[in-house]
N, C-alpha and C positions, 0 to 999 in steps of 0.2 A: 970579761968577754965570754968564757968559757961557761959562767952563770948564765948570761943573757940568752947562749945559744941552747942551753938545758930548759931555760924557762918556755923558749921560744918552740923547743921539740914539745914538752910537755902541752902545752896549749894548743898548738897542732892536733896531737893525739886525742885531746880532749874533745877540739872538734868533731876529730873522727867518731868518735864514739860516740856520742849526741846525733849526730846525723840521721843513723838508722832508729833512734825514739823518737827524732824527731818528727822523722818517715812513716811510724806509726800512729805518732799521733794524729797524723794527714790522715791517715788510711782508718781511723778509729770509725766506729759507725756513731760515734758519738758526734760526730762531725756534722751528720747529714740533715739536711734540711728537707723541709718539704712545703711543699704549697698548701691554697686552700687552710692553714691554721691548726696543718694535722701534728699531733703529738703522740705517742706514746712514752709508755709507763717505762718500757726495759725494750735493753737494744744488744744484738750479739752479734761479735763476727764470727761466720761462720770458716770451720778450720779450712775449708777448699772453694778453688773459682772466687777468690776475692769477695766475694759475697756476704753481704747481713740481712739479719733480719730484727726489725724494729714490731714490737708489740704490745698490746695492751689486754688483759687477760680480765671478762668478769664473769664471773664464779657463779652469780647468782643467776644468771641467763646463758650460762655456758660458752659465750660469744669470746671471738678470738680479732678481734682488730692489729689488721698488721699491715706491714711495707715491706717488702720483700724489695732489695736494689743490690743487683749486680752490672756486669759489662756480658753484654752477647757477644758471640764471636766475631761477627761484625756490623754495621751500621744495621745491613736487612737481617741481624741476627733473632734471636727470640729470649726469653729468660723464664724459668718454670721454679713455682717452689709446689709441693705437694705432700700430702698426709698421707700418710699408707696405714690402714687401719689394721692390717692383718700381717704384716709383715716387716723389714725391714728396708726392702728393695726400693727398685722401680714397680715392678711386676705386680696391680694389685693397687697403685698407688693411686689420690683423687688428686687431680695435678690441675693448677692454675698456671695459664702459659700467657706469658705477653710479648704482643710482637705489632708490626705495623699490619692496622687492616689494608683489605685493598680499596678502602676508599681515602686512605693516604694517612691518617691519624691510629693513632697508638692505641691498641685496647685486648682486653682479658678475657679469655677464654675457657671454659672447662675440661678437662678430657679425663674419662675412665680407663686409666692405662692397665690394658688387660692382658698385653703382650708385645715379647719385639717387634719392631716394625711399623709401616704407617700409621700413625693412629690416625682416629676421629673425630670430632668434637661429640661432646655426648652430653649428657647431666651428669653430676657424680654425688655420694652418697652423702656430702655436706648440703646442708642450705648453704645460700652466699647472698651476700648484698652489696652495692657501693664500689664494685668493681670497676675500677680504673688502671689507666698506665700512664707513665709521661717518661719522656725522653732527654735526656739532661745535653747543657752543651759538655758536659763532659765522658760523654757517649754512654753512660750508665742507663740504663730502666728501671725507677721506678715503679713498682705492684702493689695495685691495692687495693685490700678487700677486708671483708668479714664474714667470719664461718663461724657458725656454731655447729662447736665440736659436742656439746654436752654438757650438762651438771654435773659437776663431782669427776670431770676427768683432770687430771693433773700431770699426765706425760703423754706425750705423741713420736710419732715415729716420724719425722720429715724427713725429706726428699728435693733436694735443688740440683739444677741442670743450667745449662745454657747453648746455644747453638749458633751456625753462625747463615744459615737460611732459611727463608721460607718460599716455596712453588704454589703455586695458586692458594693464597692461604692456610697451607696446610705447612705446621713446621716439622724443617726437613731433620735427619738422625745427627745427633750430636756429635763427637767427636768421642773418642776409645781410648783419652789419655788418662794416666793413673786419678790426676783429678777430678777426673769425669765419673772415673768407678769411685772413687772415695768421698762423690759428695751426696752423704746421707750419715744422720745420729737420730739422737733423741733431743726432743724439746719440753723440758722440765716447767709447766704453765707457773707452777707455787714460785721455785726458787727464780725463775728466770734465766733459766742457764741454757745454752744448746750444747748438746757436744756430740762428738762425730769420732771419723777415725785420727787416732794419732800416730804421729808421725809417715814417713812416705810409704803409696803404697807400693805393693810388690810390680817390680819391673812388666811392662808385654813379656819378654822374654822369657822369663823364669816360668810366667802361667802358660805361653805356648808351650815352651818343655815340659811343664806338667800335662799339660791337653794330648800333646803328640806320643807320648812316653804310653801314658792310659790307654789312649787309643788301637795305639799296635798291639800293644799287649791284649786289655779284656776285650778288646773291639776289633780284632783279627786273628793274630796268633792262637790265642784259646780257641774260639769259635774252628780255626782252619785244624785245631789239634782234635777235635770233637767229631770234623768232618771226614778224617782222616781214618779214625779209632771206627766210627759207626759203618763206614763203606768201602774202605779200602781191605778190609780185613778178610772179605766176604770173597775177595777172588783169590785162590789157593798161592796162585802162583805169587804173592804178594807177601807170605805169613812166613816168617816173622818179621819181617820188613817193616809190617805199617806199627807195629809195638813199638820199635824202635824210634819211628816218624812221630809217632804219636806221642812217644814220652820227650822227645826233643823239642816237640813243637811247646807242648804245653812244659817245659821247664823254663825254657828262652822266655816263652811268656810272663811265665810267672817272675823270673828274675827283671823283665822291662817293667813288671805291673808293677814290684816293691819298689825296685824305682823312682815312679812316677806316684805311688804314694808315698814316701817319701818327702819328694816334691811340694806333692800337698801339703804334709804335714807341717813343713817349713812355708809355704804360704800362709798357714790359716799363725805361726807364730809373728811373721811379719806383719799383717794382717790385721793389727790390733781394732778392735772397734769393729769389725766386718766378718761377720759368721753367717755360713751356706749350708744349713744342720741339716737338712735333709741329704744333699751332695756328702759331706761329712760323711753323715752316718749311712750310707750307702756305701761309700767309699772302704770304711771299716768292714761292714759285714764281708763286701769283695775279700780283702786283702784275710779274714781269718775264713770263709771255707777257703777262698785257694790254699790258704797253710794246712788246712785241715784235709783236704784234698791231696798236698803233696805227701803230707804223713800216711797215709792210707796207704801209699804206695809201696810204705817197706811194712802192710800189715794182710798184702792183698794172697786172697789162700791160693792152691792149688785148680785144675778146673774140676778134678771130682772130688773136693771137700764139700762137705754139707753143707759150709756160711759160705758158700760161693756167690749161691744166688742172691742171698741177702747183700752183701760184699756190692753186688753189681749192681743191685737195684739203690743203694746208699749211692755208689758212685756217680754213677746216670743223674738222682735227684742234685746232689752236690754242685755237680758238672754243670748241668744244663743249667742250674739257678746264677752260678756266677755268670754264664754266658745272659742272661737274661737282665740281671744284675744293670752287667757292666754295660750294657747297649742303653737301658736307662738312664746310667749316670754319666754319660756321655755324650748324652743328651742335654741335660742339664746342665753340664759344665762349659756347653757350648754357647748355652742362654745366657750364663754365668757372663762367661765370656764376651758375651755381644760379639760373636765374630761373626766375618760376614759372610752371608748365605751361601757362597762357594765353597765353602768350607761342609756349614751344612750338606749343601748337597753331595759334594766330593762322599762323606763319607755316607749318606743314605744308598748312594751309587754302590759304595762297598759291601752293606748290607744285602740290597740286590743281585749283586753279585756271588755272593757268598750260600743266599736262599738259592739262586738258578742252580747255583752248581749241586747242592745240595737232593734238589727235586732229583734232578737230571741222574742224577746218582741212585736216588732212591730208586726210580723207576728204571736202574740198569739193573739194581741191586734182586729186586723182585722176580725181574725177569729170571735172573742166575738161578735164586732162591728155588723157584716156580721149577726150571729147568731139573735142577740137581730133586728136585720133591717127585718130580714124574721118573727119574730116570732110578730113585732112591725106588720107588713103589713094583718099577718093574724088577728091580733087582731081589726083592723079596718075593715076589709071586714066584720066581726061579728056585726060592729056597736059600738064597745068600743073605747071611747077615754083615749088612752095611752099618754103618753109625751114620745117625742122622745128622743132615748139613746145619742143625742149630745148637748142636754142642757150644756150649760156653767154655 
């Protein structure tokens, strides 16, 4: 008995186990079929969005015959595969989109994706031929076409997506979920291999804490420390007050900025397969002048030392470059990001806000300036010596 019930777990188990390859083997793109008598050479799943792509590579006319079949978001969804010749984004990318025309049947598209947001149909920098779509009962899309990529090319940079509508023809923004940002690698024409990112990518959350962290830091705090140092200094009744303000605002900063690179740093290791080198290495250069910036501070001279001025004019170019820097990469990380425009705007608002007060400042500051210069000229015409109001 006790046999029977041993045999009986074990073959259970066995089950179980089997199940999930069996599930694979359902899900294989080895599976799929197609009409019309279409075959190719080499077929890949791709790592994200359930997705393959089936193709046949010749070498000797550079032509790329393929099927791209995924699942749109839903029925009125869309599905994109695309080359990106310069990169490895979206951004840049010659994308083939399929989705229902408005005259009620299935068909392929081209679009030069040159940026977030609506796109357009356009021409893109591949020839194409033989473009079609077809709709399965198993709610999948079928794509297919032929590019010629070139002679003698052997890797490409692709690009898939899927969506789940389209507004007068035009398909609408996909969704902002990790698999949505992780589905792009390389496709290997020789070997036949695709590959992408592995394993999952990095949470929304962790890249908002990175975005929000960056932000306050090189994207206000600094900039409000800068604001603070250049005009607040200039009214007497203020000094040594804005020193104080000044060096708290930009230490807090710089302590959110390490932070949030940090952050980064541990993104881009999670991250495997998905590198942002420009962001990256903008990111680096921020985080060593601001260290380079903080050190100066226990090296900054007296105000009638000789390297004074030199001292100031270092600090100023330092300063101003991180703040310049970081409104850049901020930028970028936003695109990065694909977040949505309220965000953009929220913080262009902040920038605005930060130049008005800045002006508004300037031209109080002048005035001071102006004041204390006429009122410095009559006090020497008397014969008193004043020290003039731009001592450093």
């Amino acid at each position: 008995m006790a046999a029977l019930l041993l045999s009986s777990l074990l073959l259970l188990l066995s089950s179980l186990l089997l199940l999930p390859s069996a599930s694979l083997v359902a899900a294989s793109c080895s599976s799929e079929t197609f009409s019309k008598n279409r075959v190719y050479t080499t077929c890949n799943d791709l790592p994200h969005l359930s997705s393959s792509l089936h193709f046949t590579y010749d070498s000797t006319t550079g032509t790329l015959s393929l099927a791209f079949v995924s699942t749109p978001g839903s029925s009125s969804g869309w599905v994109a595969w695309a080359i990106n010749p310069t990169a490895t984004g979206m951004i840049g990318s010659q994308a083939l989109i399929a989705f229902k025309q408005p005259s009620g049947s299935m068909g392929v598209k081209t679009y030069n994706v040159s940026g977030y947001g609506p796109i357009e149909e356009s021409a893109i920098s591949y020839k194409t031929s033989d473009l079609a779509a077809e709709l399965g009962s198993d709610g999948k899309i079928q794509m297919f076409a032929n590019v010629v990529v070139g002679k003698g090319v052997t890797t490409l940079n692709q690009v898939w997506q899927v969506g789940g509508s389209v507004t007068n023809g035009v398909p609408d923004q996909h969704d902002l979920q990790s698999d949505n940002k992780a589905s792009m690698g390389k496709l290997d024409l020789v070997k036949g291999v695709s590959t992408g990112s592995s394993g999952a990518a990095p949470s929304n959350n962790k890249k908002n804490v990175h975005g929000i962290l960056n932000a306050v830091s090189w994207g206000i705090l600094i900039p409000l420390g800068a604001i603070i140092a250049r005009y607040v200094k200039v009214f007497e009744v203020a000094d040594p007050a804005w020193f104080y303000m000044h060096v708290s605002c930009q230490l807090v900063g710089y302590a959110i900025g390490v932070a949030g690179w940090a952050t980064g740093l541990n993104l881009g290791k999670e991250s495997k397969g998905i590198t942002y080198t420009t962001h990256r290495s903008i990111g680096i250069a921020i985080f060593a002048l601001a260290t380079l910036q903080l050190f100066a501070l226990f090296l900054r001279p007296n105000k009638d030392h000789k390297f004074r001025f030199f001292w100031n004019v270092y600090h100023h170019m330092v300063g101003y470059s991180v703040i310049v820097l970081g409104a850049i990469n901020i930028f970028r990380g936003l695109t990065i990001l694909q977040s949505e425009d309220k965000w953009r705007t929220a913080y262009i608002a902040v920038i605005c806000v930060l130049v008005g007060i800045a002006i508004i400042l300037e031209a109080i500051t002048w005035m001071v300036v102006l004041k204390r210069r006429r009122g410095s000229k009559k006090t020497y015409s008397n014969g008193h010596n004043v020290q003039q109001p731009f001592g450093v």
